[in-house]
C-alpha positions as a Markdown table, in Angstrom:
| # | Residue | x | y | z |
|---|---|---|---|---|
| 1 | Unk | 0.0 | 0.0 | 0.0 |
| 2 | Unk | 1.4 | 3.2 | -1.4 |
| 3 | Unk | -0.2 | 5.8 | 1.2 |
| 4 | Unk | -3.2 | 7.5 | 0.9 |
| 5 | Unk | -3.5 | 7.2 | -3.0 |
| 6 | Unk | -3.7 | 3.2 | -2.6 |
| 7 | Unk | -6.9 | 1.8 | -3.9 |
| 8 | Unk | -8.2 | -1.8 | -2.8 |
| 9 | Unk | -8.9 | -3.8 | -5.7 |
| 10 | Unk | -10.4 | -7.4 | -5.0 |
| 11 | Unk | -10.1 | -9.7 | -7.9 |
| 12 | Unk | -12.8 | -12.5 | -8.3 |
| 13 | Unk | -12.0 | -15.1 | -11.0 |
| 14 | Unk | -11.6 | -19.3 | -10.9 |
| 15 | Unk | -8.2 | -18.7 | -13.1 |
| 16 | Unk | -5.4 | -18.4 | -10.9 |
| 17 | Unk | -3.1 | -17.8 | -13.8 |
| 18 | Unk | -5.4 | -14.6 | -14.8 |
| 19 | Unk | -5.5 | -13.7 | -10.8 |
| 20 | Unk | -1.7 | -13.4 | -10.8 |
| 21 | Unk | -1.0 | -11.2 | -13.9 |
| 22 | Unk | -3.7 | -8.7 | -12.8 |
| 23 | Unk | -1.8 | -8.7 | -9.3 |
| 24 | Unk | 1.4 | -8.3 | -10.6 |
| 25 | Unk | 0.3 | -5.8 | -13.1 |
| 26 | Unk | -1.6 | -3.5 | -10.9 |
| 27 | Unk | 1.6 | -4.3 | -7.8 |
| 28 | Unk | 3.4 | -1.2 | -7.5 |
| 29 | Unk | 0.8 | 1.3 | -9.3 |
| 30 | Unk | -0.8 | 2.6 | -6.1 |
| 31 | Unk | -3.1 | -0.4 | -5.7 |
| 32 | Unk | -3.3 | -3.2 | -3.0 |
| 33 | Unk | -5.2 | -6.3 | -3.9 |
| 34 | Unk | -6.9 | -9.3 | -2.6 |
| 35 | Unk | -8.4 | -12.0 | -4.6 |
| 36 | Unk | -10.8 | -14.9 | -4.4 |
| 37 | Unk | -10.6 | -17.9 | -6.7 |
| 38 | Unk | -13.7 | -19.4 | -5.1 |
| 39 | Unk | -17.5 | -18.9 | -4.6 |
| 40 | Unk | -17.1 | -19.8 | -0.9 |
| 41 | Unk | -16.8 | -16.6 | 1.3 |
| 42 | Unk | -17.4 | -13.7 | -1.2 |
| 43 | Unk | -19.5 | -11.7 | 0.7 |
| 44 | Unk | -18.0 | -12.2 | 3.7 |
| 45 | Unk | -14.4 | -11.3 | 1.8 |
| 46 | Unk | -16.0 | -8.4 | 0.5 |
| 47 | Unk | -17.1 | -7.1 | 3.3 |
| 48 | Unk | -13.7 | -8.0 | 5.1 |
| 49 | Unk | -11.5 | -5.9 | 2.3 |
| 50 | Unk | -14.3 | -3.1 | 1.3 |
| 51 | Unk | -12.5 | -2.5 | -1.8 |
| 52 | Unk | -12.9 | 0.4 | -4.2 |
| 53 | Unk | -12.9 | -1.5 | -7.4 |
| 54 | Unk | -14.3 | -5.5 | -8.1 |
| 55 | Unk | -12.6 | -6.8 | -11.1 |
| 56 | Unk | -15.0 | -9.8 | -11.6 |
| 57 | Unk | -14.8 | -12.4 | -14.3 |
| 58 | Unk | -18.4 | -13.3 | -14.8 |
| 59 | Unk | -18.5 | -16.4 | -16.7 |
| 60 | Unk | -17.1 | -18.4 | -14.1 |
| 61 | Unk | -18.7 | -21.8 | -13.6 |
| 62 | Unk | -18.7 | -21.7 | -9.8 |
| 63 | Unk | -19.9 | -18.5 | -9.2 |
| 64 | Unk | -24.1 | -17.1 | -9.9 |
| 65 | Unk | -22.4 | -13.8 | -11.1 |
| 66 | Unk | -26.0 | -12.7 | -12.4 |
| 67 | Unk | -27.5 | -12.7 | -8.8 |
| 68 | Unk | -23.9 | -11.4 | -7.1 |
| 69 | Unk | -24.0 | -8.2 | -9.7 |
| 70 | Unk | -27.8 | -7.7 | -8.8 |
| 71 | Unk | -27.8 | -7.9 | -5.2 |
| 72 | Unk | -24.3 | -5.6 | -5.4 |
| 73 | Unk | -26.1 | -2.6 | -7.3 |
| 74 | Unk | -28.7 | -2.8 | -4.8 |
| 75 | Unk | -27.3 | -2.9 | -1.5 |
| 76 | Unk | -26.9 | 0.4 | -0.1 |
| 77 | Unk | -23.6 | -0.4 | 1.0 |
| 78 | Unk | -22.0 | -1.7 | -2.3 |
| 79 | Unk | -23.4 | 1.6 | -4.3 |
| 80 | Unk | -19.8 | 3.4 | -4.4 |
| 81 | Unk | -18.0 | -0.2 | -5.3 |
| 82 | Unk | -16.7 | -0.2 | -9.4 |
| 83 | Unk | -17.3 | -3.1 | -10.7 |
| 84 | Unk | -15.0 | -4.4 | -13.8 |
| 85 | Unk | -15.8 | -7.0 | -16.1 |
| 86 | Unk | -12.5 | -9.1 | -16.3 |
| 87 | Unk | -13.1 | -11.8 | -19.2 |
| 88 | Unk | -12.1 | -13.2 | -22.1 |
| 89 | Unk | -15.2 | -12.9 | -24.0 |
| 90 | Unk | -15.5 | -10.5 | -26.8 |
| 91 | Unk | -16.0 | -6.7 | -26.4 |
| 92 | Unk | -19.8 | -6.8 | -27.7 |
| 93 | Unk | -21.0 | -9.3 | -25.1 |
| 94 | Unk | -19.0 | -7.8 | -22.3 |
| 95 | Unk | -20.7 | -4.9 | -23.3 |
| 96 | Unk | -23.8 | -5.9 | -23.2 |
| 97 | Unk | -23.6 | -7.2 | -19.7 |
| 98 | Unk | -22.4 | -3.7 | -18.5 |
| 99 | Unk | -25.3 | -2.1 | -20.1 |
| 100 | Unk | -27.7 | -4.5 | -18.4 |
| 101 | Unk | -26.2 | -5.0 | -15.0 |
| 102 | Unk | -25.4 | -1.5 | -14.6 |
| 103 | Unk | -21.2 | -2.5 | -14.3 |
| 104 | Unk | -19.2 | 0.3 | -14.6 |
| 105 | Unk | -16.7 | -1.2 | -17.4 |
| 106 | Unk | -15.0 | -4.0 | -18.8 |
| 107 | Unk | -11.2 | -5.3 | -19.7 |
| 108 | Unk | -10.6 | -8.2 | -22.0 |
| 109 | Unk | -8.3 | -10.6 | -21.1 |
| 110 | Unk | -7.1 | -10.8 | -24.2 |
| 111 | Unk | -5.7 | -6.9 | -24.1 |
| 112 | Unk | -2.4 | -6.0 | -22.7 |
| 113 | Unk | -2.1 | -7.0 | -18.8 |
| 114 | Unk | 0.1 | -3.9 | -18.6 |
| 115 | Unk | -2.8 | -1.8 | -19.7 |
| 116 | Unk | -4.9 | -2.4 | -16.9 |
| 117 | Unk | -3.8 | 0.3 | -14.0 |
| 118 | Unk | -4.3 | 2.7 | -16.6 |
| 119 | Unk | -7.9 | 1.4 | -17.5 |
| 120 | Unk | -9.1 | 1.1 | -13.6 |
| 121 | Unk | -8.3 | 4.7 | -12.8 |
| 122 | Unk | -11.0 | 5.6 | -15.2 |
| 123 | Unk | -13.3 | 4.2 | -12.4 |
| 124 | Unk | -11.9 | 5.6 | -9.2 |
C-alpha cells in the first residue's frame, strides 16, 4: 500500500493464472489487492476488504455472477463499489452485460495486462 493514494482492488475469477497477472500488473501502481478464486466466502471477503474496485470475471462456472452483480447494485452499501468486467469474452458481449447489469466497465483478457492500472483509474 502506497499511502493515501492506494486503492483496494479485489479480484474475483476461478483462473489463478489470470489472478496473478492482474496482481502483478496493478503491484506497484498505487493499488493493494486481494483475490478470491472461489465462490465460498465472497461476501464475507467483501465485506472484510471493502474494496474500491471488483474486477469480476463473470462467466465463471462456480460463481451465480448474475444474482452477485444484482444484489451488489442494490445494496446500499456496495453503491460506491466499481465493478470491472474481467473476461475473455469479446468486447460486444462484455458490453452488453455492462449495459444490463449497470457494471461500470470492462477489460478483455485478451488486451495487454500492462494496460490495466491505466484502464481502472477511469473508475476511481
Amino acid at each position: 500500500m502506497q499511502g493515501a493514494t492506494s486503492h483496494k482492488v479485489l479480484i474475483v475469477d476461478e483462473d489463478v493464472i489470470s489472478v496473478i497477472a492482474a496482481e502483478e500488473a496493478l503491484r506497484g501502481d498505487a493499488y493493494e489487492t486481494a483475490h478470491l478464486t472461489t465462490p465460498a466466502g465472497f461476501w464475507a471477503k467483501l465485506d472484510y476488504e471493502k474494496p474500491d474496485l471488483l474486477l469480476i470475471d463473470v462467466y465463471m462456472r462456480l460463481f451465480n455472477s448474475t444474482s452477485i452483480l444484482e444484489q451488489l447494485r442494490s445494496e446500499e452499501a456496495y453503491e460506491d463499489v466499481a465493478i470491472v468486467i474481467f473476461s475473455d469474452r469479446s468486447a460486444e458481449e462484455l458490453q452488453e452485460v455492462c449495459v444490463e447489469k449497470d457494471i461500470n466497465g470492462y477489460f478483455c483478457k485478451t488486451q495487454e495486462i500492462t494496460q490495466l492500472p491505466e484502464f481502472l483509474k477511469n473508475f476511481l
